[in-house]
Residue frames as a rotation matrix with the C-alpha (Angstrom) as fourth column:
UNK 1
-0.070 -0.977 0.203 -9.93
0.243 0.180 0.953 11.85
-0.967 0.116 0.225 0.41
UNK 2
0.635 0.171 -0.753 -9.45
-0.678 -0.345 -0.649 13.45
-0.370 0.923 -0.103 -2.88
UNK 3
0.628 -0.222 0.746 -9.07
0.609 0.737 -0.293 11.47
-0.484 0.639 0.598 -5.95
UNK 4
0.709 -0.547 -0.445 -6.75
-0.505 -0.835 0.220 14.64
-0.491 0.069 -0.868 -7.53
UNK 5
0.133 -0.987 0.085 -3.72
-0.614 -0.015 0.789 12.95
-0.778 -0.157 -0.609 -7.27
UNK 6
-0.117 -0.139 0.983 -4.68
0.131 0.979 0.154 9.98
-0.984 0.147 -0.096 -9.10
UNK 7
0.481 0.853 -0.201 -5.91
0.347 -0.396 -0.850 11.82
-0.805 0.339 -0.487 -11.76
UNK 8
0.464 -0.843 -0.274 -2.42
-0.740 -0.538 0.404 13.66
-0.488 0.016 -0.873 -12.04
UNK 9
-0.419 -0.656 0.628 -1.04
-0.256 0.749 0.611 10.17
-0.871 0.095 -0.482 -12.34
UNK 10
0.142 0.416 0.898 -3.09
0.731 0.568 -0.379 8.86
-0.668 0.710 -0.223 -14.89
UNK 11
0.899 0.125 -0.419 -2.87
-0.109 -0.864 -0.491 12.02
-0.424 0.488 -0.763 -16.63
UNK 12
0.174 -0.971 -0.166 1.26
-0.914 -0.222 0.341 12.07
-0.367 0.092 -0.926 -16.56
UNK 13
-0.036 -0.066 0.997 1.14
0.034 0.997 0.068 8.17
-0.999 0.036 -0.034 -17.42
UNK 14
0.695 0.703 0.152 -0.82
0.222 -0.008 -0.975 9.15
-0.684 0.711 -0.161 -20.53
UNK 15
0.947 -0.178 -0.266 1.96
-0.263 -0.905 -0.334 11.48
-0.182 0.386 -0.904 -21.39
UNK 16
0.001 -0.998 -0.070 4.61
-0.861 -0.036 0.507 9.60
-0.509 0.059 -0.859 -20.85
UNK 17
-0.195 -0.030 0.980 3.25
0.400 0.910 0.108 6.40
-0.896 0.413 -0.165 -22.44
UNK 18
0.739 0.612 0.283 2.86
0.559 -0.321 -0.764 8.59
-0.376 0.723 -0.580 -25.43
UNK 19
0.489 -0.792 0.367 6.72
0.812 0.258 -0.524 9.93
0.320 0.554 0.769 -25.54
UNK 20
0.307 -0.243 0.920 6.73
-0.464 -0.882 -0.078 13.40
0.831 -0.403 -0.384 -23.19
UNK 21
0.127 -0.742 -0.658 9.73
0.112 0.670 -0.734 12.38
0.986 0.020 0.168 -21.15
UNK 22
-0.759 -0.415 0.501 9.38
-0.194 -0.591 -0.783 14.91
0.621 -0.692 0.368 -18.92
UNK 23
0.534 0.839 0.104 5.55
-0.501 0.215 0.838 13.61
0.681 -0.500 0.536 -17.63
UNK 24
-0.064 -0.683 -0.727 7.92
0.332 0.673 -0.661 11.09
0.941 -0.283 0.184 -15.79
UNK 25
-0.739 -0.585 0.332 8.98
0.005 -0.499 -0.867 13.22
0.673 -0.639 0.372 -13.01
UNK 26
-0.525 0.732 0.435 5.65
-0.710 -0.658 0.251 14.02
0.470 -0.177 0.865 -12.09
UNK 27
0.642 0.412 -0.647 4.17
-0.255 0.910 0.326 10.32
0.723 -0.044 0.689 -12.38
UNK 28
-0.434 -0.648 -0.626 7.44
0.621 0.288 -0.729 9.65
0.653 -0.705 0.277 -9.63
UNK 29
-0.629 0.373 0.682 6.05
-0.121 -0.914 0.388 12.06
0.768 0.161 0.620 -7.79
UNK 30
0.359 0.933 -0.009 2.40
-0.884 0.343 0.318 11.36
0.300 -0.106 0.948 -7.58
UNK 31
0.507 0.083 -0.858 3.56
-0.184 0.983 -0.014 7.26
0.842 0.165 0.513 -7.44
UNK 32
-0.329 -0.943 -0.049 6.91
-0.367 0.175 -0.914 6.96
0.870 -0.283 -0.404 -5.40
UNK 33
-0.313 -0.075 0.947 5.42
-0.796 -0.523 -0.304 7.52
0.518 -0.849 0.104 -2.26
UNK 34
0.517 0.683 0.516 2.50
-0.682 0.693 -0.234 5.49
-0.517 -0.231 0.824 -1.99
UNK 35
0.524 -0.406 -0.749 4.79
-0.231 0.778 -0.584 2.36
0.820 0.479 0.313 -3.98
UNK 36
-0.647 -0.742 0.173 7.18
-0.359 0.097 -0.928 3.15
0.672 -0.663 -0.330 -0.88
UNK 37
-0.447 0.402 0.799 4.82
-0.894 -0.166 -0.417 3.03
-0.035 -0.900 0.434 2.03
UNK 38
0.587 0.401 -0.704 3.17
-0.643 0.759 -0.104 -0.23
0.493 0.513 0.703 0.17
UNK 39
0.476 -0.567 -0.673 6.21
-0.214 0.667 -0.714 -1.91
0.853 0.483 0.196 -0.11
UNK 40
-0.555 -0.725 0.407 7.91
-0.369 -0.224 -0.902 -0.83
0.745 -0.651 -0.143 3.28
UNK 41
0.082 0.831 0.551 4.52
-0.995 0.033 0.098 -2.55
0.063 -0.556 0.829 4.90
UNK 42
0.780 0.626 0.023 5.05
-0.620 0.767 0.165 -5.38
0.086 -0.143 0.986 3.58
UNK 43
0.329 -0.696 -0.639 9.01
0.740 0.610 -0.283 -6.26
0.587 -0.380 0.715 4.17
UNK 44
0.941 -0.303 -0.152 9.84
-0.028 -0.517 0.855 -3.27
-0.338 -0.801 -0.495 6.81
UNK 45
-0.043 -0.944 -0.328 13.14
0.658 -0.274 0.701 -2.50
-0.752 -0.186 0.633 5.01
UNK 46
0.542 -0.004 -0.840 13.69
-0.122 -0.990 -0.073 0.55
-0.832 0.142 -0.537 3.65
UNK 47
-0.433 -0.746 -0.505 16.88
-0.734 -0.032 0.678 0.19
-0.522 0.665 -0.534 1.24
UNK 48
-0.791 0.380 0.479 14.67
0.594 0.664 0.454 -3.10
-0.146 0.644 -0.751 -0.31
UNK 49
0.258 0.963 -0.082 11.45
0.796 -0.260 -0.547 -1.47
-0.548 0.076 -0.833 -0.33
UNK 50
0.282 -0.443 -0.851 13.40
-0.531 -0.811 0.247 1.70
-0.799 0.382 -0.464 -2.32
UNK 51
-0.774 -0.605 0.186 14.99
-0.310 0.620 0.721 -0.85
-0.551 0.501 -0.667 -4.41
UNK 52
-0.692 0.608 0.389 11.21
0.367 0.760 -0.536 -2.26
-0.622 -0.228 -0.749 -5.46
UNK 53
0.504 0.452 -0.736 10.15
0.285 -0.891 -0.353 0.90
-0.816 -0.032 -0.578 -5.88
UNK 54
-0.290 -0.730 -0.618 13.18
-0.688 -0.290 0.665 1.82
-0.665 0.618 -0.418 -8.46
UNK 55
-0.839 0.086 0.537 12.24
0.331 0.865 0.378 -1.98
-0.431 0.495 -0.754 -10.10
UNK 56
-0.018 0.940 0.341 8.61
0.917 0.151 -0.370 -1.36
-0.399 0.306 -0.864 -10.63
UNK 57
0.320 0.734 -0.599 9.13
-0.086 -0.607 -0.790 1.89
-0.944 0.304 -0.131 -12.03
UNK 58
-0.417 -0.472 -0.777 11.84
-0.823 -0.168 0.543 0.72
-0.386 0.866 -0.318 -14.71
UNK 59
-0.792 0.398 0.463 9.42
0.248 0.902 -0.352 -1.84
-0.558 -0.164 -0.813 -15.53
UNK 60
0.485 0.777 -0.402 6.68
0.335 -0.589 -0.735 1.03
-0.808 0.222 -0.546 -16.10
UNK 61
-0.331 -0.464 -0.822 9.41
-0.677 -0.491 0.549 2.64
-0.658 0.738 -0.152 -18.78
UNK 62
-0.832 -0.542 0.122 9.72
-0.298 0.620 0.725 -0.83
-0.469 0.567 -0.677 -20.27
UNK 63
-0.517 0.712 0.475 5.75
0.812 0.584 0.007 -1.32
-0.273 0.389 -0.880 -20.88
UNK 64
-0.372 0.537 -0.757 4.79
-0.111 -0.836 -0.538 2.47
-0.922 -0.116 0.370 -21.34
UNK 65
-0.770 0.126 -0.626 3.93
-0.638 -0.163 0.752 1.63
-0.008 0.978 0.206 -24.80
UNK 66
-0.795 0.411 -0.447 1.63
0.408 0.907 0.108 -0.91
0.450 -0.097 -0.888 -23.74
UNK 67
-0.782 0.412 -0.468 -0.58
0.390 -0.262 -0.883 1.24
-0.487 -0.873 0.044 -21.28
UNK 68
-0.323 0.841 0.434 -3.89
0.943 0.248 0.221 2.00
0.078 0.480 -0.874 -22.38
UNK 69
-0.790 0.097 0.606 -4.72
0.004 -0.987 0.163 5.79
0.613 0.132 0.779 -22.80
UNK 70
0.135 0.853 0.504 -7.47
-0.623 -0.322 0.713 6.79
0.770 -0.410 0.488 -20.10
UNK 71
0.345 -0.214 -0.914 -6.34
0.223 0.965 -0.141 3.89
0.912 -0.155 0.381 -17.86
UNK 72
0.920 -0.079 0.383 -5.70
-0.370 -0.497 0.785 4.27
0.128 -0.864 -0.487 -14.14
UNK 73
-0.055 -0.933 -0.357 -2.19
-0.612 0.314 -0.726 4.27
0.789 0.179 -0.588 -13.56
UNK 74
-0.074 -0.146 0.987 -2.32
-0.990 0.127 -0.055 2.73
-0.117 -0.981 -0.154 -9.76
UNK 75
0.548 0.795 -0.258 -3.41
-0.835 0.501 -0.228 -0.15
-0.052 0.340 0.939 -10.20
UNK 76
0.735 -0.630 -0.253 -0.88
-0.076 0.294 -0.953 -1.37
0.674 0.719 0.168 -13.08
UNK 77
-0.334 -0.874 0.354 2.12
-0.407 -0.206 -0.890 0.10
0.851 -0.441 -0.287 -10.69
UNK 78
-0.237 -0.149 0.960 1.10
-0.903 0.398 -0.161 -1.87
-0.359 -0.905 -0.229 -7.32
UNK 79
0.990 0.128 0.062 0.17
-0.088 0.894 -0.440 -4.97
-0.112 0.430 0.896 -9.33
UNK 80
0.736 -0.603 -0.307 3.60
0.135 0.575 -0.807 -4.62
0.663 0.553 0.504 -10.47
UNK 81
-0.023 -0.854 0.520 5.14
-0.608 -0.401 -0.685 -3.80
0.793 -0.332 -0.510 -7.64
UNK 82
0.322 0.015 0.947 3.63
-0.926 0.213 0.312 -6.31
-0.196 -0.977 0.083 -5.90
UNK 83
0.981 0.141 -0.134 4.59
-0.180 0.917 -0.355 -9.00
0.072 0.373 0.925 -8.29
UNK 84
0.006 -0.983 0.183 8.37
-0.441 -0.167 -0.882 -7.53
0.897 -0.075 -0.435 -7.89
UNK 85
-0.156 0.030 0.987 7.70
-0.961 0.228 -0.159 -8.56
-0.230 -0.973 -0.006 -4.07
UNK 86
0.833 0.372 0.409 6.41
-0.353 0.927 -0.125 -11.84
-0.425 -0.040 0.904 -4.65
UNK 87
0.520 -0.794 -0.315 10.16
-0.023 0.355 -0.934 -12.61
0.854 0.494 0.166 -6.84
UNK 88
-0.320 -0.857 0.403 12.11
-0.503 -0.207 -0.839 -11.26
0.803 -0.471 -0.365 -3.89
UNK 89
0.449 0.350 0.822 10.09
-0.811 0.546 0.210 -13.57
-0.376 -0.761 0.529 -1.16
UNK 90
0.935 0.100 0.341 10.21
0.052 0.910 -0.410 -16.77
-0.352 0.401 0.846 -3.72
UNK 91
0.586 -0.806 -0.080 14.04
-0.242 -0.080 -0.967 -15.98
0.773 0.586 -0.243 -4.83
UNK 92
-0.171 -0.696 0.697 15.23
-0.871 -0.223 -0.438 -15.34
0.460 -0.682 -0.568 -1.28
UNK 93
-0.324 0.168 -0.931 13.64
0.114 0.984 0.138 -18.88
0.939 -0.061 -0.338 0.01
UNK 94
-0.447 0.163 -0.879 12.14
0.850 0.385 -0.361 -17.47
0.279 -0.909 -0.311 2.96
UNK 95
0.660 0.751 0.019 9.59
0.706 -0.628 0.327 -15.12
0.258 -0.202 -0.945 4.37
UNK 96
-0.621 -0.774 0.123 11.53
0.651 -0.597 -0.468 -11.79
0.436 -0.210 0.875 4.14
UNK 97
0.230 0.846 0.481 8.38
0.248 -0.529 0.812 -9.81
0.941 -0.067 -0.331 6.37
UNK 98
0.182 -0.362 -0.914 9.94
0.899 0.439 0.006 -8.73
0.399 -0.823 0.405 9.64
UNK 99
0.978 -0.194 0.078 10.75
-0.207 -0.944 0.257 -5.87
0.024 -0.268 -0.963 11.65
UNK 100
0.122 -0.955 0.272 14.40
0.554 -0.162 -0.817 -4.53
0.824 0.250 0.509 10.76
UNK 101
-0.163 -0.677 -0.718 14.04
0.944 0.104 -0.313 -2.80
0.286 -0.729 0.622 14.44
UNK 102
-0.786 0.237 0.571 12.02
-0.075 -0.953 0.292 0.45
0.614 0.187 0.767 13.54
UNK 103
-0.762 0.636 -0.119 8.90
0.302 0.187 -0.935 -0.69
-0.572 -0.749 -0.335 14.88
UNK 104
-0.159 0.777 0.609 5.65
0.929 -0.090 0.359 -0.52
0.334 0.623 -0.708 12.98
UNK 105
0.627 0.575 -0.525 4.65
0.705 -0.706 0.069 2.57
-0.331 -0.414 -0.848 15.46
UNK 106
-0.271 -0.779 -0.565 7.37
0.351 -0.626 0.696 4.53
-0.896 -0.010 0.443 14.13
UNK 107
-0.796 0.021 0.605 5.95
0.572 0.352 0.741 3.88
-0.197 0.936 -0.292 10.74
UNK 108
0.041 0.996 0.085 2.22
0.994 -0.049 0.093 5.10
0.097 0.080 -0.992 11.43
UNK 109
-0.754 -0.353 0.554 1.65
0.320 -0.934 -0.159 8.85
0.573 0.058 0.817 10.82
UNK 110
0.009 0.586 -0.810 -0.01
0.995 -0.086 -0.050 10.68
-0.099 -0.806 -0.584 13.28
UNK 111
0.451 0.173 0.876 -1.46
0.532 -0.840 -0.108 14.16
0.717 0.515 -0.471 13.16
UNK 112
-0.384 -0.921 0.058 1.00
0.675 -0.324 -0.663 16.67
0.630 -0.215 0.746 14.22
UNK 113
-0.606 -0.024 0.795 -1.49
-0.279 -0.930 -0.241 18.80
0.745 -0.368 0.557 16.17
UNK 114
0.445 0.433 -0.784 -2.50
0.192 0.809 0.556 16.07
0.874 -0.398 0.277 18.75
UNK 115
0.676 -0.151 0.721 -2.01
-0.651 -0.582 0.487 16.55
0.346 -0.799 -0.492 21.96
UNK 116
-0.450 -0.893 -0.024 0.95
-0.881 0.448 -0.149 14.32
0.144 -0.045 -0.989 23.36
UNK 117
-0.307 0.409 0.859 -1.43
-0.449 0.734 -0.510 11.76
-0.839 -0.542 -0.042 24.99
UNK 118
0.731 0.681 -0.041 -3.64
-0.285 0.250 -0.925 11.18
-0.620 0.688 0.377 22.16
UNK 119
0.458 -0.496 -0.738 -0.20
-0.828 0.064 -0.557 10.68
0.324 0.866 -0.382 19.88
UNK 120
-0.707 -0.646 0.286 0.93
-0.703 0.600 -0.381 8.22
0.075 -0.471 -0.879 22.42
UNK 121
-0.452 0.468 0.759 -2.43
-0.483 0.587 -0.649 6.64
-0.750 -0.660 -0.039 22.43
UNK 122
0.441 0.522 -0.730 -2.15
-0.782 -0.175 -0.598 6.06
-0.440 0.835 0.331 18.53
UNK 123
-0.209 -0.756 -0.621 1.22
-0.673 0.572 -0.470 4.93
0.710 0.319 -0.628 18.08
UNK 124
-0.489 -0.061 0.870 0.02
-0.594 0.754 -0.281 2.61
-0.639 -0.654 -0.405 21.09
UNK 125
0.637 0.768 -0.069 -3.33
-0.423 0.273 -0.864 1.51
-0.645 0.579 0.499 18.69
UNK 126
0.519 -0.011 -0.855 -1.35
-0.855 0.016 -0.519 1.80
0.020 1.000 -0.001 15.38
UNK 127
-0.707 -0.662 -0.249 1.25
-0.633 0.749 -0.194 -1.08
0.315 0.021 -0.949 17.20
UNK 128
-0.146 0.869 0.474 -1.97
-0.672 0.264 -0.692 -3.11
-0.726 -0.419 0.545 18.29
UNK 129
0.669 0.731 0.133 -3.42
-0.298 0.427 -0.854 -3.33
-0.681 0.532 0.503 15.23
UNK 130
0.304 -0.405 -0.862 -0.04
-0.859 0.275 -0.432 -4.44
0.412 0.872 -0.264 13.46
UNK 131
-0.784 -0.602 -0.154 0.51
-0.594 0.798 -0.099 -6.89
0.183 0.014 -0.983 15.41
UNK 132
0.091 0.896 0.435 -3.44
-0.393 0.434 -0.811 -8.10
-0.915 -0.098 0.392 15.17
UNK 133
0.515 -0.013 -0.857 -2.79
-0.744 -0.504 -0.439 -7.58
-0.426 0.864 -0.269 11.77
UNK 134
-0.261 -0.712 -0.652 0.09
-0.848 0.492 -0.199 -10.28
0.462 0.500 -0.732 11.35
UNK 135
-0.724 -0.042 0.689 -2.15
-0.456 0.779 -0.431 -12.60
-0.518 -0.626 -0.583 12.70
UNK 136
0.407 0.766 -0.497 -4.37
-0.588 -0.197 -0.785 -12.38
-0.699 0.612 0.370 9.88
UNK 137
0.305 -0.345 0.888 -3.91
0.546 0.827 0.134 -14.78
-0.780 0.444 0.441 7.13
UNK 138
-0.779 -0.557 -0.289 -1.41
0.254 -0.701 0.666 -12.70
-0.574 0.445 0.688 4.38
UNK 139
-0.836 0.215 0.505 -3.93
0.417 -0.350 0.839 -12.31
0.357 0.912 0.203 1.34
UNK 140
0.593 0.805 0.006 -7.03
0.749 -0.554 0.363 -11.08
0.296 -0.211 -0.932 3.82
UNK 141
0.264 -0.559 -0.786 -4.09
0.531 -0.596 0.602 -8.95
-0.805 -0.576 0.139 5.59
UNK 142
-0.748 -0.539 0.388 -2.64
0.597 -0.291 0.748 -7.89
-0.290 0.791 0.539 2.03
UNK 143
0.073 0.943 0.325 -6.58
0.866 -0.222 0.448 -6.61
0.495 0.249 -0.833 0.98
UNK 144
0.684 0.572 -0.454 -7.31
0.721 -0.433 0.542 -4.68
0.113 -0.697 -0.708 3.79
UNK 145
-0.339 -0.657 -0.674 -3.66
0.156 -0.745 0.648 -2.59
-0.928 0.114 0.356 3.69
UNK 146
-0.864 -0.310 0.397 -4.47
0.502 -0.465 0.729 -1.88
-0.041 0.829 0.557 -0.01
UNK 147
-0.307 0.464 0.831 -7.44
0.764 -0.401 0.506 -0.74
0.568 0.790 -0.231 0.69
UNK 148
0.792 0.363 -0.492 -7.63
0.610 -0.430 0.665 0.81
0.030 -0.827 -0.562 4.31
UNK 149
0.032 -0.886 -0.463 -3.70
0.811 -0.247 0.530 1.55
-0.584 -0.393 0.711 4.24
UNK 150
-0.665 -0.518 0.538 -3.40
0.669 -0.094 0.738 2.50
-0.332 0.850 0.409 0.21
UNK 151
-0.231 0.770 -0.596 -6.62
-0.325 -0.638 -0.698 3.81
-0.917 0.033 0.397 -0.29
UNK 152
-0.871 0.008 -0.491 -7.20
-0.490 0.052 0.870 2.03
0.032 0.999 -0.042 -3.23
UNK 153
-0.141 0.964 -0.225 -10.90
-0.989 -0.125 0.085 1.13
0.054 0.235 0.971 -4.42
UNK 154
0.113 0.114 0.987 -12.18
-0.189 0.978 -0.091 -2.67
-0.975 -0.177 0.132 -3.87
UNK 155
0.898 0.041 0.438 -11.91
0.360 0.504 -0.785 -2.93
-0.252 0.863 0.438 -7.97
UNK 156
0.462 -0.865 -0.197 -8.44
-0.640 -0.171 -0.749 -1.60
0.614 0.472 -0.632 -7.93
UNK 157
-0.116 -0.723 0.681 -7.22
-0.911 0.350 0.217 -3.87
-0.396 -0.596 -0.699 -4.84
UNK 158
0.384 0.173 0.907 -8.72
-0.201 0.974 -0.100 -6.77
-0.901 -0.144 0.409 -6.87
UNK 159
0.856 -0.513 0.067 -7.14
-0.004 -0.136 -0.991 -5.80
0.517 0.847 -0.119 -10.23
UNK 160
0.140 -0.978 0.156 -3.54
-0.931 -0.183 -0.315 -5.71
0.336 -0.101 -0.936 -8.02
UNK 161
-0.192 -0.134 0.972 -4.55
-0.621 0.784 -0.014 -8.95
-0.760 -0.606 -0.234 -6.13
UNK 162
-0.604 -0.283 -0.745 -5.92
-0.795 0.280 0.538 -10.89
0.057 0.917 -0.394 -9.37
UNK 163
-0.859 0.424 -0.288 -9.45
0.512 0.738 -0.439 -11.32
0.026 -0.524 -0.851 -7.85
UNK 164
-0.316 0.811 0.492 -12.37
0.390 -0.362 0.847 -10.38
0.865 0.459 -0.202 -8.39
UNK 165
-0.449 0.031 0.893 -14.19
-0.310 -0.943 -0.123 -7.53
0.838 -0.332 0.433 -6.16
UNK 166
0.798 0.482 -0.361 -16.32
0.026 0.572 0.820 -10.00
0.601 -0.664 0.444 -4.11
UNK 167
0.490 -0.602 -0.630 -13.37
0.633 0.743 -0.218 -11.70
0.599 -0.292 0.746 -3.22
UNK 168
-0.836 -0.354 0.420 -11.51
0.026 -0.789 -0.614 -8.25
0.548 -0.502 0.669 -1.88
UNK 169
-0.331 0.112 0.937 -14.19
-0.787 -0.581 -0.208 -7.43
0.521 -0.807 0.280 0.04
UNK 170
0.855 0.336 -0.394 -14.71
0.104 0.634 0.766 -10.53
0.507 -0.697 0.507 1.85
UNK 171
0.342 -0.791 -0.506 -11.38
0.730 0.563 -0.387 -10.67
0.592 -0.237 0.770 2.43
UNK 172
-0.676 -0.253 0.692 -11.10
0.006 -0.941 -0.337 -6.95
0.737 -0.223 0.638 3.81
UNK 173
0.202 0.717 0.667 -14.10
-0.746 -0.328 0.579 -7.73
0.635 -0.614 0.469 5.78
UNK 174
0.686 0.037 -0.727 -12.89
0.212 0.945 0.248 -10.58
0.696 -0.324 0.640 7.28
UNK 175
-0.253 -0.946 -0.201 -9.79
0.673 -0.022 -0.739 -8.74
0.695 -0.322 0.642 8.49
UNK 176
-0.354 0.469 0.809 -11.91
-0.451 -0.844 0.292 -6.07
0.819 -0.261 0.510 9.90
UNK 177
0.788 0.616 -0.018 -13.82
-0.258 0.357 0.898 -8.66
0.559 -0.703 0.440 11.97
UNK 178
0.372 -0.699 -0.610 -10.29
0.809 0.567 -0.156 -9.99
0.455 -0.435 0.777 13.45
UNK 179
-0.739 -0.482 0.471 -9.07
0.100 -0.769 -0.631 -6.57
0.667 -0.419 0.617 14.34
UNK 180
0.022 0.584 0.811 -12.60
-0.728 -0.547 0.414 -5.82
0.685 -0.600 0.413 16.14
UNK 181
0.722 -0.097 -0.685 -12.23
0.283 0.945 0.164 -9.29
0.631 -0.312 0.710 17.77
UNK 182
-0.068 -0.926 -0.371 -8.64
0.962 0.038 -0.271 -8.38
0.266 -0.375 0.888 19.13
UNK 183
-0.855 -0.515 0.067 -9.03
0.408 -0.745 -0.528 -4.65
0.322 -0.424 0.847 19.95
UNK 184
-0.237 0.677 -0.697 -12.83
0.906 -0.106 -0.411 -4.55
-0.352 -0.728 -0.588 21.09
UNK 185
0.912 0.377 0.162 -14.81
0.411 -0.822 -0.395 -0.97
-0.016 0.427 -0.904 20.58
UNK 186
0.283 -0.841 -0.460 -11.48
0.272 -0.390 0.880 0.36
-0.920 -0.374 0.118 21.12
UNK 187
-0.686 -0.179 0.705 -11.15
0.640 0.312 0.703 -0.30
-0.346 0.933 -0.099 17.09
UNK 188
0.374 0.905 0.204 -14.72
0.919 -0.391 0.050 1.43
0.125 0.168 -0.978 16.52
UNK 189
0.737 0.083 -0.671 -13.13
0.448 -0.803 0.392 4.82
-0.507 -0.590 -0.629 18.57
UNK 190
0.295 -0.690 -0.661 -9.66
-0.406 -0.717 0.566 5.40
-0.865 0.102 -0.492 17.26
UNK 191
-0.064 -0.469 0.881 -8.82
0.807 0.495 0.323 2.52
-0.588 0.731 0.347 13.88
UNK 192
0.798 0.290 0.529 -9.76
0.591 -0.551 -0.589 5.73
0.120 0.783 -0.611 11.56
UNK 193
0.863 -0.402 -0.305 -7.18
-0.134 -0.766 0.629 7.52
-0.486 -0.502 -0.715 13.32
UNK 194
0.196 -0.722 0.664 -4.80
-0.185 0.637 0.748 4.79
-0.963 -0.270 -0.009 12.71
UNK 195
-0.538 0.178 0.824 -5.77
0.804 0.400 0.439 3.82
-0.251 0.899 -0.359 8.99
């Protein structure tokens, strides 16, 4: 997996925490996606998980003066998008994590040049392992999407979680053992597919 992109970001951060308006665009870009796909994991609505996404980046406007030159931008921007999540759980008074009726398998991308079977035997997996997944306890479950889902590094998922690197990977391994528990070698053959 190339690290490019991130680069890009941090790069365009620089620029725009430094007053080149136009670096923006770019940093949306590079960010939006992965903020969406984050967010849309963890409450399955779209129009909120957009909405989160819009929060955490006027947030980023409001502290660009604050960002540290050379500084990975990721990080900062799912830390703060996940603290935007944590308001809208603890405002709304109740676990807002649920399916809105899409289905997780709808969610999981699958490579377009799979044969039908093999796409039908992902989106079977990819609905497996979310619903192994939500049997996991949230903060090992939360780990293990930022770093299997997000791709982010065990010192960036513990700089978003606000834990130290041990602590991410125990907690990433721990989810790992529950998934291999619940889906057997099956996990071993196709979870890369999936994640």
């Amino acid at each position: 997996m190339s690290d490019h992109w991130r680069e890009a970001a941090s790069a365009a951060m620089d620029r725009y925490a430094c007053g080149d308006d136009s670096a923006f665009s770019e940093l949306y870009d590079l960010l939006a996606p992965r903020l969406t796909a984050f967010l849309a994991r963890r409450i399955r609505d779209d129009a909120l998980a957009s909405d989160l996404v819009q929060q955490t980046f006027l947030q980023m406007h409001a502290s660009r003066r604050h960002f540290s030159e050379g500084a990975d931008v990721m990080p900062w921007a799912f830390a703060i998008a996940r603290r935007l999540l944590i308001d809208v759980v603890r405002k709304s008074g109740r676990e807002i994590i649920g399916d809105d009726g899409g289905g997780r398998e709808e969610r999981e991308s699958v490579a377009p040049d799979l044969p039908p079977d093999r796409i039908v035997a992902q989106r079977r997996l990819a609905a497996r392992v979310g619903e192994a997944l939500e049997r996991v306890p949230e903060g090992q479950r939360l780990a293990f999407e930022l770093v299997k889902g997000d791709g982010l590094s065990l010192a960036e998922a513990a700089e978003v979680l606000g834990t130290t690197v041990a602590a991410v990977k125990l907690r990433v391994h721990r989810t790992y053992e529950a998934l291999r528990a619940a889906l057997g070698e099956e996990m071993h053959e196709e979870l890369d597919g999936v994640w």
